[in-house]
C-alpha positions in Angstrom: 31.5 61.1 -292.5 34.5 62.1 -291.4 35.7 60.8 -287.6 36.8 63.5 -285.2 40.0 62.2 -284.8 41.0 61.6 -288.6 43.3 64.6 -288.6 44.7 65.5 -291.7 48.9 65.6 -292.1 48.6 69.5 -291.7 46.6 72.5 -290.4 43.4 73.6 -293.0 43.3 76.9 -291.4 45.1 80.1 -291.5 47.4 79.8 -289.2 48.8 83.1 -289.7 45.4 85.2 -289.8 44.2 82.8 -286.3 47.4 83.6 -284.5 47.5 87.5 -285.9 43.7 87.5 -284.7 44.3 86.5 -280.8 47.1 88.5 -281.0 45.5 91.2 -281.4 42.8 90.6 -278.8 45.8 90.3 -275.9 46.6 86.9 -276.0 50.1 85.7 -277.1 50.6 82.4 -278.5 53.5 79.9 -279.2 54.7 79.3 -282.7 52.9 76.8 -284.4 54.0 73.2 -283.9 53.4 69.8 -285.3 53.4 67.9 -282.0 51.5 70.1 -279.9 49.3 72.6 -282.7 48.9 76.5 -282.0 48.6 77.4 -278.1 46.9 81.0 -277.2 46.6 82.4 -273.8 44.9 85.4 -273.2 41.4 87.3 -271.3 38.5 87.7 -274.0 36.4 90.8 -273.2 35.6 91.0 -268.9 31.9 91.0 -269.1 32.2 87.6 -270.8 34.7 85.8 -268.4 37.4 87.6 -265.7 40.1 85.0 -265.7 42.4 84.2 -268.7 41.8 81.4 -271.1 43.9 79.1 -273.2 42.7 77.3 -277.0 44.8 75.2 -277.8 44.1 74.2 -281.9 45.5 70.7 -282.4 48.1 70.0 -285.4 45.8 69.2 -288.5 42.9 71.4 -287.4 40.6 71.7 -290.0 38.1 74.7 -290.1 34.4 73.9 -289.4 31.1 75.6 -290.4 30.4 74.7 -286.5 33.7 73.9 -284.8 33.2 71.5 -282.5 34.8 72.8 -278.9 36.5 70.3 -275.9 35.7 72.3 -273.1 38.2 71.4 -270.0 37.5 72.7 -266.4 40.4 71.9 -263.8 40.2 71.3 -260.4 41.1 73.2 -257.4 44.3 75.1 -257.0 46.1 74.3 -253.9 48.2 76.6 -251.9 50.9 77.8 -254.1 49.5 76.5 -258.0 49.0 79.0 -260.3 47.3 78.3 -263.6 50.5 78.5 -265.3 51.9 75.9 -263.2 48.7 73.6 -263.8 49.3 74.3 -267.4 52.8 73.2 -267.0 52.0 70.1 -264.9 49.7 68.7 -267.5 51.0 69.6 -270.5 47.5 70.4 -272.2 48.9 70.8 -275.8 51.1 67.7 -276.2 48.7 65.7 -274.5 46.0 66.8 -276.7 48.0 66.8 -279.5 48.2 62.7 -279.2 44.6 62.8 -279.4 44.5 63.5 -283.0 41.0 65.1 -282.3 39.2 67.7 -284.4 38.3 70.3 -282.4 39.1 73.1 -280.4 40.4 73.1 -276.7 39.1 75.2 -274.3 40.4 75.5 -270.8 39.3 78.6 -268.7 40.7 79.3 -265.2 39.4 79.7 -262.0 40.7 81.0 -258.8 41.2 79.0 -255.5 38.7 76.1 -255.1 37.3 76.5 -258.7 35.7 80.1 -257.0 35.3 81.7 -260.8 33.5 78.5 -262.2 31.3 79.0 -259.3 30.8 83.0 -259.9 30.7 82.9 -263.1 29.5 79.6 -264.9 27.3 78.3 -262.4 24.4 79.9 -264.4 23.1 80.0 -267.7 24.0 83.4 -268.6 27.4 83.4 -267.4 28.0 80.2 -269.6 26.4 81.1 -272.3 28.7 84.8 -272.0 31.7 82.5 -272.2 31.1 80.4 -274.6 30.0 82.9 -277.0 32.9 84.8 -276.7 34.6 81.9 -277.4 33.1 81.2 -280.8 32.7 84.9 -281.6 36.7 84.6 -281.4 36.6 81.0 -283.4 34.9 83.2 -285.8 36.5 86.4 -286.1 40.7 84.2 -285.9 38.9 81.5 -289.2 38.9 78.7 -287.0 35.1 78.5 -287.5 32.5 79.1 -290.4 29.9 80.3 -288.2 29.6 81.6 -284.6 27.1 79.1 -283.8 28.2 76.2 -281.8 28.5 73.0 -282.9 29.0 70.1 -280.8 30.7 70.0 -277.0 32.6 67.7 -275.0 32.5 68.8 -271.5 35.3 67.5 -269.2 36.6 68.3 -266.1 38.9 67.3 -263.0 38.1 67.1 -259.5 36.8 70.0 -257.7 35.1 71.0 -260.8 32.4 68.8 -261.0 29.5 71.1 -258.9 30.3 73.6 -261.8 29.6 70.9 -264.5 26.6 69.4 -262.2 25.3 73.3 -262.6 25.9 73.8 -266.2 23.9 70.6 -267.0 20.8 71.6 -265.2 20.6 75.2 -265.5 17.4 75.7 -267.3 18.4 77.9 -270.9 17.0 81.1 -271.4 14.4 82.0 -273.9 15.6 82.9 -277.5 19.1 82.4 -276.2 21.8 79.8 -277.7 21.2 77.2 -275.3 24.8 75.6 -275.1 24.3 72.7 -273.1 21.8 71.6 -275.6 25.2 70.9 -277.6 26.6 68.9 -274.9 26.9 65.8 -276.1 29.6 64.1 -274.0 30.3 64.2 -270.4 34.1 62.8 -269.3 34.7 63.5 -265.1 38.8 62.6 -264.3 38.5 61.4 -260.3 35.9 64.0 -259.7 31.9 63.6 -258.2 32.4 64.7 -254.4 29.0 65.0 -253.8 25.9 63.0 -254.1 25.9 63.1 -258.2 22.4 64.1 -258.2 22.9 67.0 -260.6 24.5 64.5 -263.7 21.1 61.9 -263.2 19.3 63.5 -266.3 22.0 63.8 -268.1 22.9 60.1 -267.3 20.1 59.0 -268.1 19.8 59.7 -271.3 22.6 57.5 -272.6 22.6 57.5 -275.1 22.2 59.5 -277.0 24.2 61.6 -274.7 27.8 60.1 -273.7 28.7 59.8 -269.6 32.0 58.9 -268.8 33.8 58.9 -264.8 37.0 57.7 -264.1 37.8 57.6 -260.2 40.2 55.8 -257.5 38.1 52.7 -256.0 39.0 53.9 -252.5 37.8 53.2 -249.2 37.5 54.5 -245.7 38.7 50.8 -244.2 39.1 47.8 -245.9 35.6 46.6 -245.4 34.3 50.1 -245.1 32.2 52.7 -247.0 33.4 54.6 -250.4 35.5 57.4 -249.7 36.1 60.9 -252.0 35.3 60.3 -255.2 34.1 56.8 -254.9 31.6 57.8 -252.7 30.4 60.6 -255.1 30.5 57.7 -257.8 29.2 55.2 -256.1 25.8 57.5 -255.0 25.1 58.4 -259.0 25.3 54.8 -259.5 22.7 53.4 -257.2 20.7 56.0 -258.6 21.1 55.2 -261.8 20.7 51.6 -260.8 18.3 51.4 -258.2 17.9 47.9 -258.7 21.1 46.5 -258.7 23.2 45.2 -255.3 25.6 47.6 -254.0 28.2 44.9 -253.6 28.4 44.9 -257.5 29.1 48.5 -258.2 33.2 47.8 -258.5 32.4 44.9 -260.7 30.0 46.8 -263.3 32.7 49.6 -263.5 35.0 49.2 -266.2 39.1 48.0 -265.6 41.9 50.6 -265.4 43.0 48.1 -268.8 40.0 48.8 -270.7 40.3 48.5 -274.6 38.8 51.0 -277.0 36.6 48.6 -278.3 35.2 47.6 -274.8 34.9 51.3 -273.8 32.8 52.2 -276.9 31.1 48.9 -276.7 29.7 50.3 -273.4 29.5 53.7 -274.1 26.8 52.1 -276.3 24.9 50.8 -274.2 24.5 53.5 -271.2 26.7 55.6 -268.3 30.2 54.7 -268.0 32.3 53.9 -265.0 35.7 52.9 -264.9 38.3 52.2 -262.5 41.8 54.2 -262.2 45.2 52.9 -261.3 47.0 56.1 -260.8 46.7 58.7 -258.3 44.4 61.6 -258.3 46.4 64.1 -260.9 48.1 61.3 -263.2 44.7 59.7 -263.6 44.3 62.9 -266.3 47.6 62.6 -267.4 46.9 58.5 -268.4 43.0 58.6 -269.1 42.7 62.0 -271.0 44.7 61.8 -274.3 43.1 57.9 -274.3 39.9 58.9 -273.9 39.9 61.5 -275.7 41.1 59.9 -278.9 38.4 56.9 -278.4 35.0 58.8 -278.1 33.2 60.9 -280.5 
């Protein structure tokens, strides 16, 4: 079986018919090229999701019967960013390009403090009318087989995390596709405000499933509590650990140096914490494209 990352030397897809496709639905796209793939910006239909959307197909895309979808949720927008200038600050497509991964990238945006994710993905059916959307257009542009999904990464930044905690508990409706049955894989970049208690289940059940937080190991004094999101870390941890001494949390969490045989060593073995050593936007910028490329 082929690894998600073994990309071929080229694109196996159309890239023609897939660009002419999106086109033609609105979006406009960048000429296709080898270190950063095919990049589309554009609204799909309004009933299925208000705010514009970028796919970014990495170089050596392959099509799927299912293609597999990396679905990216950023953070809050302070006063004066735009989704273009988040975009630009990140550098989605080279940055995924590096990742060598096969499958789609999805990243939706979201007014203010992540207000659309919370209007509109927050439940099942506004999820479920994104995402298929999103493969109804994976379908129509031959960048899928099928419109059925196949397998999800969820990831996200921040401010976004009540949207993901929502997504994964959101009971599915009846004789619905039930997306977050295909999520599979859970990577948070410095996010977890709150008390976690919405990723336990899905925690839990690693494996199978795959849970990943990266976060600042900050604190309110030097001898004081957790602060931001090492608070929000530190609270799903004790519940996933309820056993375990408190003092040990930093030490069970895994070193900013990690290799990617000692992250998928413990990826093996249950939820996944590390450590960043960057500040609250360039921990993206470092742990994304690394992660990325490491885990299935």
């Amino acid at each position: 079986m082929t690894p998600l990352w073994a990309t071929p030397p080229a694109p196996v897809y159309d890239v023609a018919k897939t660009t002419a496709h999106f086109t033609s639905l609105g979006f406009s796209c960048s000429a296709f090229e080898e270190g950063k793939g095919l990049f589309c910006k554009g609204k799909l239909d309004a009933s299925a999701y208000p705010e514009p959307i970028v796919l970014i197909v990495p170089p050596g895309y392959r099509v799927h019967h299912n293609a597999p979808v990396v679905l990216y949720l950023h953070g809050h927008l302070s006063e004066g960013e735009t989704f273009d200038s988040t975009l630009e600050k990140y550098r989605f497509d080279q940055m995924y390009a590096k990742t060598k991964r096969q499958a789609i990238l999805v990243i939706p945006s979201s007014l203010g403090k992540c207000d659309t994710f919370k209007s509109q993905l927050r439940t099942d059916a506004g999820f479920r009318a994104l995402l298929d959307a999103v493969y109804k257009a994976l379908a129509d542009s031959g960048l899928s087989a099928a419109r059925e999904p196949g397998s999800i990464l969820l990831t996200g930044h921040s401010g976004s995390y009540s949207t993901i905690e929502s997504i994964l508990t959101n009971a599915c409706a009846p004789k619905a596709t039930c997306y977050r049955s295909h999520i599979r894989t859970i990577v948070l970049f410095e996010s977890i405000y709150g008390d976690g208690d919405g990723f336990v289940p899905f925690a839990k059940a690693s494996p199978p499933n795959r849970f990943y937080s990266v976060f600042l190991p900050l604190k309110k004094s030097k001898h004081g509590p957790w602060k931001w999101t090492a608070a929000g870390n530190f609270s799903l941890w004790s519940q996933l650990n309820p056993s375990a001494d408190p003092e040990s949390f930093l030490d069970s969490c895994l070193p900013p140096g990690a290799s990617a045989k000692t992250v998928l060593e413990a990826m093996a073995k249950g939820p996944v914490f590390m450590r960043s050593d960057v500040d609250h936007e360039d921990t993206v910028k470092k742990y994304f494209p690394r992660l990325l490329t490491w885990l299935e």
